[in-house]
N, C-alpha and C positions, 0 to 999 in steps of 0.2 A: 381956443385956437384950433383950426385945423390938423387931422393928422400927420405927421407927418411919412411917406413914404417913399423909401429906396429903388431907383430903377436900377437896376445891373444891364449896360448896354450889352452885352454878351461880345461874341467874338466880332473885333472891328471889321476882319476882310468881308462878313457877311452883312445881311440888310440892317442886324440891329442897332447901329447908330440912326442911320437914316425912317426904323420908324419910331425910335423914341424922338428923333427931330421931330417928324409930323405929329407926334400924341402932344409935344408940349408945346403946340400953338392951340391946344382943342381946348375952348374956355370951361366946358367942363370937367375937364382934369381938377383944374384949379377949383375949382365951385365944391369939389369933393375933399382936396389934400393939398398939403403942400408937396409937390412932389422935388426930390434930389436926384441928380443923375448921379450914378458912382461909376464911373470909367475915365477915358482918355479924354482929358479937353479937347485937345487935336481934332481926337475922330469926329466929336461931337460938331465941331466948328465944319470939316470937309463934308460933314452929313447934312448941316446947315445950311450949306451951300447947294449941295444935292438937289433937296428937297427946296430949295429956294425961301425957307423960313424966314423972320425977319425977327430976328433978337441977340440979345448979349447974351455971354459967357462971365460969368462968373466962377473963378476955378477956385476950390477948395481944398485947402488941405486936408487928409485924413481924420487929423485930432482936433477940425476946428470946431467950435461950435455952429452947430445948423440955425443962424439968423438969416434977419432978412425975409423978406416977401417975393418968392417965385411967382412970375408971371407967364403969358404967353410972349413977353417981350424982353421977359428977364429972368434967365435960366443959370440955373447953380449946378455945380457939376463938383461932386467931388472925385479927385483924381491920387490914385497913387502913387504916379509921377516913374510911372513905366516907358512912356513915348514910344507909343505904340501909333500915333495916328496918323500919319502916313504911308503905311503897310497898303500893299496895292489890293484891292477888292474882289473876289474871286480865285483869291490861291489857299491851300493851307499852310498856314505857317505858325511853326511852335512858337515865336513871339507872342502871337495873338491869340495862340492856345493856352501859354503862363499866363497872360494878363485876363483872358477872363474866368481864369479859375480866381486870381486873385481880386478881381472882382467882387465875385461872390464871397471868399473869406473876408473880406473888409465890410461888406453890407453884413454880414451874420453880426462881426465884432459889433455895429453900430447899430445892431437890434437889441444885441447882448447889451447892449451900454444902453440902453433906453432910448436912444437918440432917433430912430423911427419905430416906425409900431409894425410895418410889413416890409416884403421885400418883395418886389415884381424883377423879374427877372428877361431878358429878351435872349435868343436862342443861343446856346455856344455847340463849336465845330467837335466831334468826343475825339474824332484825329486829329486837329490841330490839338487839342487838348493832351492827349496822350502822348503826342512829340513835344507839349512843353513840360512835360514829367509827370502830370497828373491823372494816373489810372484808373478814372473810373469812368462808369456809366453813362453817367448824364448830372444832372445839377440834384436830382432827389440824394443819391449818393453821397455828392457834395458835402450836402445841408448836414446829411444824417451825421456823418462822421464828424463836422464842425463842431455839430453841440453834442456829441457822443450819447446819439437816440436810436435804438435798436426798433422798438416800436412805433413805425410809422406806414401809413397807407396814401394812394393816389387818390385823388378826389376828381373828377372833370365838369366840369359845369357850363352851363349853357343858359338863355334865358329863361326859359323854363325847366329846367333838368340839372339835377347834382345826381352825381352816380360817384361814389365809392367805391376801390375795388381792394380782394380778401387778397389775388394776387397779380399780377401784372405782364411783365416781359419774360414769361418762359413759356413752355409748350404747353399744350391741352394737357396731355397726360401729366404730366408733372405737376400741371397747376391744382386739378384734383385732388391728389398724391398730395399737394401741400396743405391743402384745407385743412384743417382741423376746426373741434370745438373752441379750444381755445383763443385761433385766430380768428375767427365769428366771432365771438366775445369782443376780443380786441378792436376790431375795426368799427363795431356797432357802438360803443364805447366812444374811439373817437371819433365818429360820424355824431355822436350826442353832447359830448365836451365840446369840439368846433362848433357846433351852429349854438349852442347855449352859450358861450362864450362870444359868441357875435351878436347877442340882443335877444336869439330866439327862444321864447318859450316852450318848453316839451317839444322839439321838433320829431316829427313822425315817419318814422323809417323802416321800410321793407326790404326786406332781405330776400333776393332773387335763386329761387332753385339752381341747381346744374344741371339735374334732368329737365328734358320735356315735360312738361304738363306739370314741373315741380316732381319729378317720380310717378306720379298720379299711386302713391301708396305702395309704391314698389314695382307696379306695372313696367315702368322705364330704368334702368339703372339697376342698381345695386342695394340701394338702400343708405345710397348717398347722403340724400335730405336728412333723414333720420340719427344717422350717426356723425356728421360733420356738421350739419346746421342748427339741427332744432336744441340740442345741448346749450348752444351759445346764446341761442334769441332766447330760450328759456331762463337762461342767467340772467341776463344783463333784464329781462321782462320782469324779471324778483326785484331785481334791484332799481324800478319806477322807470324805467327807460321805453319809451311808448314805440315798441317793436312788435311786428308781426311780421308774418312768413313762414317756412318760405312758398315765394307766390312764382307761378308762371312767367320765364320771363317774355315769353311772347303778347302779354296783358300788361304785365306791369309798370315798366317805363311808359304807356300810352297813362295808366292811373297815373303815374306821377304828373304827367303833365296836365293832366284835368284838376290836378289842388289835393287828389288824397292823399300823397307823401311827401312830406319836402325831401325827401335823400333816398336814393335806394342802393343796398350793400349788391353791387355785382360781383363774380364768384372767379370771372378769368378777363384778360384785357379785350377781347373783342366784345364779348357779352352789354360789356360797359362802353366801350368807345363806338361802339356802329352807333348807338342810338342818338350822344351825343354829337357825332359827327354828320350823321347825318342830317341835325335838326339844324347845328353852325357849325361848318367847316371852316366857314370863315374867322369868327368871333368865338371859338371855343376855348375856355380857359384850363392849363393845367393846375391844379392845387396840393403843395405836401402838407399834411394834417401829422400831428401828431408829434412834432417837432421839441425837444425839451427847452423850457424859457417858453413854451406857448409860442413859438414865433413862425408865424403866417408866412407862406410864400405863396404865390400866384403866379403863373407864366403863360404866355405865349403856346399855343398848340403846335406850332409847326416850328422849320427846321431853320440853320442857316440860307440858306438859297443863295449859294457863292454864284449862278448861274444870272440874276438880275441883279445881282447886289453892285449898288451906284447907279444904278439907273432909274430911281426914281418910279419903278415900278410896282413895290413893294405896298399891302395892305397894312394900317395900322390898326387897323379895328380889331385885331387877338389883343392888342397892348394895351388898347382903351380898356375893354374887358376886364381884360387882367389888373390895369389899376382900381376900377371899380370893385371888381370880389375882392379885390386886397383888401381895401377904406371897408367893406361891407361883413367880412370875416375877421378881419383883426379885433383883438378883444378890447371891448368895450370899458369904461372908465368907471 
C-alpha cells in the first residue's frame, strides 16, 4: 500500500486551503501517497469551490481509522471539528490561529500513532497564531516541543539542492557565536540519519566554510573553520560518515548540483537559503530533520498571503514539492 501522508491545511483566512485544493486534483499526488487532509472540512469545501476542483469530501474524525482510497475525486479530510471554515480570507483572526496550531498537534499525534509516515504542512499566520495562545515561531517550534526534541536542524531542498543549516533565524553575529563543534557534529549526523533512512546509501556531505575562501588557512576570519568546523566533520568522518569540508561556499552549492554532494551543511540562514531560492522560489521545500519518533515534516517555503488568499491566484507547486520530499524522506520499511 501506498504511504500514507498528513496535509496540515495551515491557517484557513490564508491561501492554504485553496492550494492543498489544487495539489489534490494533481494525479500525481496520488501515484506517490495516499494523501489526508487534516483541517476544517468547511474551509476545505469553500477552497474547492475557489479553485473550482471537482471532488467529494469525506470528513473524518480524529480517531478514525485512515481507510478508503483517496483520489483526485475523492478527498478525505480529517477535521477536529473546530468550524473554522467560514472565517473571511485575508484577516487575522486568533480562531484560525488556534485551529492551525491544532492542526499540527493532531497530524504529529497521527504520526506518533503510526497512522501516516510524514507530515506536509501548508503555511500558518505566527500573529493569528500568537492571539489564539500559541507562542511560538513558526511550525519548526511547533513540532519540536510536540515530540519534546531539543536536537533538530532546517533542511531546504530544491531539485537539485539539499542545504542543511548549523543555525537559522538569528543575526550573523550571533549565529557564528553559535557554531560550535559539537553543533557540526550534530547537524552532519542528522543530514546522514535523514537521507539513510530514506533509502540513501552513504550520502555525501559538505560542510560549507564561514569565511571566504573557507578562511583560506586563516588568511579570512579568525580561525573559525578550524575551531567550530573541522572538530565536528572529523568526528562524525571517525565514525564512517562520508563528510568533507569545510569547502568554499562560493564553489560549493554549484559542486552540489553537478552530483558531487547530495547535502551540504550551511553555517547561517542566508548562506543556505539564497542558493536554494534562487534555483526555485517557486517550488522550494522547507524540511525539519531531526524530529524524535524519526517523523518527517516537509513544508511549503512561503508565507500565508492573506493579500490573494480566495482569489484563486495562488501557486501550488511548494505543496506538490513538499508532498513529494515528504513520500521521498520518510523512512523507509
Amino acid at each position: 500500500m501506498k504511504p500514507s501522508i498528513g496535509i496540515t491545511m495551515g491557517d484557513v483566512c490564508g491561501i492554504g486551503p485553496e492550494i492543498v485544493a489544487k495539489s489534490l486534483v494533481a494525479p500525481e499526488v496520488y501515484d506517490l501517497c495516499r494523501p489526508f487532509v487534516i483541517g476544517d472540512a468547511g474551509a476545505l469545501e469553500r477552497a474547492r469551490k475557489v479553485v473550482g476542483a471537482d471532488f467529494s469530501i469525506t470528513r473524518l474524525d480524529p480517531g478514525a481509522a485512515l481507510e478508503g482510497k483517496p483520489s483526485p475525486k475523492a478527498v478525505y479530510c480529517i477535521d477536529p471539528g473546530l468550524d473554522v471554515g467560514d472565517l473571511p480570507y485575508g484577516k487575522v483572526d486568533a480562531r484560525a490561529g488556534n485551529a492551525s496550531f491544532q492542526f499540527v498537534k493532531l497530524a504529529v499525534e497521527l504520526a506518533q500513532a503510526g497512522k501516516i509516515v510524514a507530515i506536509v504542512t501548508a503555511p500558518l499566520n505566527k500573529e493569528a497564531m500568537h492571539k489564539g495562545g500559541h507562542m511560538y515561531p513558526g511550525h519548526t517550534e511547533i513540532l519540536a516541543t510536540l515530540t519534546d526534541t531539543t536536537g533538530y536542524a532546517m533542511m531546504l531542498a530544491a531539485p537539485k539542492l539539499k542545504v542543511i543549516h548549523l543555525t537559522t533565524h538569528i543575526g550573523l553575529v550571533d549565529a557564528v557565536a553559535k557554531i560550535t563543534p559539537e553543533r557540526t557534529y550534530q547537524v552532519i549526523r542528522l543530514a546522514h540519519d535523514t537521507l539513510t533512512r530514506a533509502g540513501m546509501k552513504a550520502p555525501r556531505i559538505a560542510v560549507c566554510g564561514i569565511n571566504p575562501h573557507a578562511g583560506e588557512h586563516g588568511l579570512f576570519g579568525h580561525h573559525e573553520e578550524e575551531e567550530k568546523l573541522v572538530p565536528g566533520i572529523e568526528r562524525a568522518s571517525a565514525e564512517g560518515i562520508d563528510v568533507t569540508g569545510p569547502w568554499p561556499g562560493d564553489t560549493v552549492f554549484f559542486r552540489a548540483m553537478r552530483g558531487d554532494f547530495d547535502v551540504v551543511v550551511a553555517c547561517y540562514h542566508d548562506q543556505g537559503h539564497i542558493p536554494v531560492k534562487l534555483l526555485s522560489i517557486d517550488a522550494g521545500v522547507n524540511i525539519t530533520v531531526g524530529l524524535n519518533g524519526g517523523i518527517v515534516r516537509t513544508s511549503v517555503d512561503h508565507g500565508t498571503a492573506f493579500d490573494i488568499a480566495g482569489k484563486n491566484i495562488a501557486s501550488h507547486d511548494s505543496l506538490i514539492a513538499a508532498i513529494q520530499f515528504g513520500v521521498e524522506l520518510a523512512p523507509k520499511p
